[in-house]
C-alpha positions as CSV (number, residue, x, y, z in Angstrom):
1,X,-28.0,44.9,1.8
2,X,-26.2,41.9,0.8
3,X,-23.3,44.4,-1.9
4,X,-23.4,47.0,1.1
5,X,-21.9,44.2,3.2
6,X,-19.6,42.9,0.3
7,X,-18.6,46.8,-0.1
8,X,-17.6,47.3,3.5
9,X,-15.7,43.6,3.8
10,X,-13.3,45.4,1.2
11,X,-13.2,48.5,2.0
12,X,-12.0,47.0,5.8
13,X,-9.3,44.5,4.2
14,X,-8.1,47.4,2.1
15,X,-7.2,49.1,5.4
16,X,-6.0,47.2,6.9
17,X,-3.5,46.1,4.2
18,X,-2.2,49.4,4.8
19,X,-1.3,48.8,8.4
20,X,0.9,45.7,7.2
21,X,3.3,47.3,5.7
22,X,6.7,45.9,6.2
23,X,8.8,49.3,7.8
24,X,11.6,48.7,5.3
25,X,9.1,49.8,2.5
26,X,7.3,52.3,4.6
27,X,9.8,54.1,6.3
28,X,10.7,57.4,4.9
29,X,14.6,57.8,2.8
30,X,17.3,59.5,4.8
31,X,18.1,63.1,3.3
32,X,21.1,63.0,1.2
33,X,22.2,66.6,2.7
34,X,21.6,68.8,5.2
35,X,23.0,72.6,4.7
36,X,26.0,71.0,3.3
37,X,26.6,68.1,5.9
38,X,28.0,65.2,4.3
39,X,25.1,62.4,3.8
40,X,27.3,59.8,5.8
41,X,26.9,61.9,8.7
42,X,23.0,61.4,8.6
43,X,23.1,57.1,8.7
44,X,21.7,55.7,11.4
45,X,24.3,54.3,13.7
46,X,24.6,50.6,13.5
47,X,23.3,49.1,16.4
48,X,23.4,45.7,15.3
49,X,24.6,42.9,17.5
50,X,25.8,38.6,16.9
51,X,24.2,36.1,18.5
52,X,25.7,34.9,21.8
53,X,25.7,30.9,20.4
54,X,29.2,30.3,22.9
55,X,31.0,32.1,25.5
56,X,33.3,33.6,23.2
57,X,30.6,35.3,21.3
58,X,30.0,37.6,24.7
59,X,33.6,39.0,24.0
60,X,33.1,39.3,20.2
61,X,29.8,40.9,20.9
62,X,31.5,43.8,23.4
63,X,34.1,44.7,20.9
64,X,31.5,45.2,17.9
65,X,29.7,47.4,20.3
66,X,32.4,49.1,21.5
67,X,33.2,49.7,17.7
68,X,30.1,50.8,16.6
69,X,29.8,53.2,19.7
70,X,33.0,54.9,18.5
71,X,31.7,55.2,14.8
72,X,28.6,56.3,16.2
73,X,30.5,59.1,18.7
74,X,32.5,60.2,15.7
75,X,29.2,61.0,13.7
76,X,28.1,63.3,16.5
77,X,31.6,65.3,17.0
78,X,31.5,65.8,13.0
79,X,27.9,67.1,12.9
80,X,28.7,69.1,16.0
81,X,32.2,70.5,14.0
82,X,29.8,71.2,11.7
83,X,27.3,72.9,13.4
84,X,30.0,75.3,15.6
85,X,31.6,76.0,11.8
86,X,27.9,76.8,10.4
87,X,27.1,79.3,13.8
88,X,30.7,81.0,12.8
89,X,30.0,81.8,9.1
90,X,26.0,83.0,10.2
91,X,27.3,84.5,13.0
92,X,24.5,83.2,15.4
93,X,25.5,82.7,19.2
94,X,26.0,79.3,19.9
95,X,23.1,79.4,22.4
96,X,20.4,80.2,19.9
C-alpha cells in the first residue's frame, strides 16, 4: 500500500506542474500569415500602460493610449482593406 501511495503523490505533483505553466511558455505562436496578410497585421495590439507615480504621468499615460489605440485602429482598417480586396478577387458577396 505504502508504493501505491508513493505512486499517486507523483503522479498528483506531475499534474499539477502542468497547471503552473507560466502563459509566456504555454501560450500558442501567432501565425506568420494568414491568406497572404502581412504577419504585422496579426500582433496583438499593445495595451500596455506606465505607472501613474505623479500627476504628470496621468497625461503621459492618455497619450500612449491614445497612440496605441490609433496603431491598434490602423491594424483593423488594413486587415479590413484586406479582406474587401480578398472578397473582390473570390468574388464572394461581402455579406457571406
Amino acid at each position: 500500500m505504502l508504493k501505491f501511495g508513493n505512486i499517486c503523490l507523483a503522479l498528483s505533483l506531475l499534474s499539477c506542474a502542468g497547471c503552473s505553466t507560466p502563459t509566456e511558455i504555454a501560450s500558442a505562436p501567432q501565425p506568420s500569415t494568414y491568406r497572404g496578410m502581412p504577419a504585422g497585421l496579426l500582433e496583438r495590439c499593445d495595451t500596455r500602460d506606465i505607472e501613474l507615480v505623479q500627476t504628470g504621468d496621468i497625461v503621459t499615460s492618455r497619450n500612449l493610449n491614445k497612440k496605441n489605440l490609433k496603431e491598434c485602429a490602423e491594424k483593423v482598417d488594413a486587415i479590413r482593406a484586406h479582406d474587401a480586396r480578398a472578397r473582390q478577387v473570390n468574388g464572394a458577396s461581402p455579406n457571406h
